[in-house]
N, C-alpha and C positions, 0 to 999 in steps of 0.2 A: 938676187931678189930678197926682200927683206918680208920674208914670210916663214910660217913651222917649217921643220925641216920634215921631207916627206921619207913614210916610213921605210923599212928597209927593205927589199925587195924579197917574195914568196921565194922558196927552195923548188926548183923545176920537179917534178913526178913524170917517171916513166910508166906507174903504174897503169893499171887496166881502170877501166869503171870503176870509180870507189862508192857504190852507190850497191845497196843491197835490196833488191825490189825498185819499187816505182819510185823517183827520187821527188820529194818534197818542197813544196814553193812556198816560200813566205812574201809578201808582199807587204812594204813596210813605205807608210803616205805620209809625210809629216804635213801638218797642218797649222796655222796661226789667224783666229780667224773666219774662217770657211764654211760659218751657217749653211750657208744657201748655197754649198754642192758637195758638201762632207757626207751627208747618206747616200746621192749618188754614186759615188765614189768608191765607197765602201760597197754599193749594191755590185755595181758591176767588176770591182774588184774578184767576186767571187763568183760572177759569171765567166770572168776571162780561167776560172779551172784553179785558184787559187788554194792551198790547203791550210793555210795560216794567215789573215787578214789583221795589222797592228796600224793603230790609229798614235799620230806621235802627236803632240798638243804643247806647242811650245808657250801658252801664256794667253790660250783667246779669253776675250772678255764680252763675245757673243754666244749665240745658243752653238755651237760647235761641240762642247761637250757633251751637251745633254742631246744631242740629235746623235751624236755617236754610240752614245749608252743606251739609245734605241736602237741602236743598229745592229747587226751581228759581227762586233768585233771589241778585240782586245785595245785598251786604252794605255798609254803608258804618257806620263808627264816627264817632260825634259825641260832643261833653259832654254831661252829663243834663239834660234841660229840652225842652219841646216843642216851644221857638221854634228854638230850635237843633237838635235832631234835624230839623225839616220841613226848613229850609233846607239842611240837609247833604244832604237826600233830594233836596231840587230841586234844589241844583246837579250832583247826579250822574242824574238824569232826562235821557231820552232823548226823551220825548215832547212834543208839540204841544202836548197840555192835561195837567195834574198835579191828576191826584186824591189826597187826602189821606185817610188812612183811619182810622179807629182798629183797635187788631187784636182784640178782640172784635165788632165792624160785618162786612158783610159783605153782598154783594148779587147781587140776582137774576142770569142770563145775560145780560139784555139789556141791564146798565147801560151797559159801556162804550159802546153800539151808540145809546142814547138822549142820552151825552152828545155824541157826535157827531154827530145829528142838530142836537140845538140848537143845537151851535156851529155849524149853517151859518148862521146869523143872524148878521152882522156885530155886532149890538147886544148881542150876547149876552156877557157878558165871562167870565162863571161860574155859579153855583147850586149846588145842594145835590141831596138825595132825600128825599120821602115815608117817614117813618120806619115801620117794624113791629117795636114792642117784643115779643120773643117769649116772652109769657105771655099767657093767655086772659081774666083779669083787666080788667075795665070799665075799673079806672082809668089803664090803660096809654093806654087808646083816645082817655081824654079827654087824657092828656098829650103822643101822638100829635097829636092835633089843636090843641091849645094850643103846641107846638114848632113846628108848621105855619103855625101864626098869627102866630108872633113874627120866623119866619124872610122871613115875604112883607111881613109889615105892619111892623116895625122895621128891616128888610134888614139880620139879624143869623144867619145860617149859621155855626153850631159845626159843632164838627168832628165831633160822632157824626148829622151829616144828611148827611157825606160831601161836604166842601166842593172845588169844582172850580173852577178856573181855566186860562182862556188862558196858558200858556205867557209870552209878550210882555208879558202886563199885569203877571203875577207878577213880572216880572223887573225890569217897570220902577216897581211898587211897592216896592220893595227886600225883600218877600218877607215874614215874619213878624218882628214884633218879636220880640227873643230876652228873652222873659221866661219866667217858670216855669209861668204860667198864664195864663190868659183872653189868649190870642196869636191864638183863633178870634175874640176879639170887636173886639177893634184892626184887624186884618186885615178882617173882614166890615167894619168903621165905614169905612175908608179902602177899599175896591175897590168897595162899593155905595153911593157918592154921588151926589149931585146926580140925572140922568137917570138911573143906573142900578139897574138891579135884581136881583134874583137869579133864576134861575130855578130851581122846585123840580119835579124830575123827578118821576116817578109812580112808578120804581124797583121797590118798596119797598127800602130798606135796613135791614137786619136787624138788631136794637138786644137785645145781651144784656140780661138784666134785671138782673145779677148786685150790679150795690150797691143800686139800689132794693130788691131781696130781703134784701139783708143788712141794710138801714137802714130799711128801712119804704118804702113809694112814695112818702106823706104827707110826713114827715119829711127823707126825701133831696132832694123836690120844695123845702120851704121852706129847705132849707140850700143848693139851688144859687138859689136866686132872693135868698137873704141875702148870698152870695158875689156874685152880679150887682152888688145894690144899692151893695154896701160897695164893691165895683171903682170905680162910677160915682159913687162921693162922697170917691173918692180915695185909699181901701185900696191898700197896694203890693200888687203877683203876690206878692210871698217871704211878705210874711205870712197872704195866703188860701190860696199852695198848701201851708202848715203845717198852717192848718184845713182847708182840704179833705180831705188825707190823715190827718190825722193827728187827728182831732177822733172 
């Protein structure tokens, strides 16, 4: 495939707990955009137990900034693109583990508190959450549990299951390929190899509906599984994040 090459892979630890006291959550939302649900976002961010909230702003030219700067969080400017916004977020993270969030996502009280429990497991590098698409809709439930499938059974955690990592391995993966899309799935292929796996939290994290609704559930389901396939047969990110958005 004619994409970066991905980075090289973490050094295994046999060590214990590398965490001294209560281990640290940064959550890091890139944004483009996102007036009208960026303080949201940002609010419950730090309902979900968060200890570090970075707002990434690739280039909006709506109130997104100024609603953030009333908000209680840190603003950091990146170029547009999500490989590049995450990593502008994680190098200005504060925290132990860095959650990556989308800013329509959004999760219960207990996540931060669940993803610290699991990192007391030395084994444990990262994972994701149990998705809750919020519509009442059957066929949410089965896409729910086919996202769940693909996340434990392919060890491929995107980024709307709310993808988490150790701090240390992030860094020493070189962090997300800077491409314009599928940077959730380069990053999942190189952090959960060989012996590792992801772990998927019981969360639930909260999954707008909002393009399934505007495209069909049908329809939006086989255009992201089309965008998969065409990734893995060697499609660039510039020309599927065209079709993505723009189709």
């Amino acid at each position: 495939m004619n994409h970066s090459p991905a980075p090289p892979p973490a050094t295994e630890t046999t060590s214990k707990i590398e965490f001294r006291g209560k281990p640290s959550v940064s959550i890091v939302i890139p944004v483009l955009n996102e007036g009208d649900r960026v303080s949201e976002s940002i609010t419950k961010a730090w309902q979900a137990g968060a200890d570090d909230v970075i707002v990434v702003d690739g280039g909006s030219t709506d109130q997104t900034i100024a609603l953030a700067e009333s908000s209680n969080c840190r603003i950091v400017k990146a170029t547009a693109g999500r490989g590049q916004q995450l990593n502008a977020g994680a190098a200005s993270a504060t925290g132990d583990i860095l959650l990556f969030l989308h800013v329509d996502n959004w999760m219960d009280v207990s996540a931060a508190d669940q993803i610290r429990d699991a990192m007391n497991d030395a084994e444990c590098v990262g994972g994701g959450f149990k998705q809750r698409i919020d519509s009442k809709k059957f066929a949410f439930r089965i896409l729910e549990f086919g996202n769940y499938i693909r996340a434990t059974g392919q060890r491929l955690v995107y980024g709307d299951q709310g993808l988490f990592v150790r701090r240390s391995v992030f860094e020493s993966l070189g962090g997300f390929p800077e491409i314009p899309l599928m940077e959730d799935f380069e990053f999942s292929q190189t952090l959960f190899q060989g012996r590792r796996k992801p772990v998927m939290l019981p969360g639930p994290l909260h999954v707008d509906p909002r393009r399934w609704e505007k495209t069909g559930v049908i329809r939006q389901t086989m255009r992201n599984w089309r965008i998969a396939t065409a990734y893995r047969c060697g499609a660039s990110p510039e020309s599927l994040y065209q079709r993505y958005y723009q189709d």
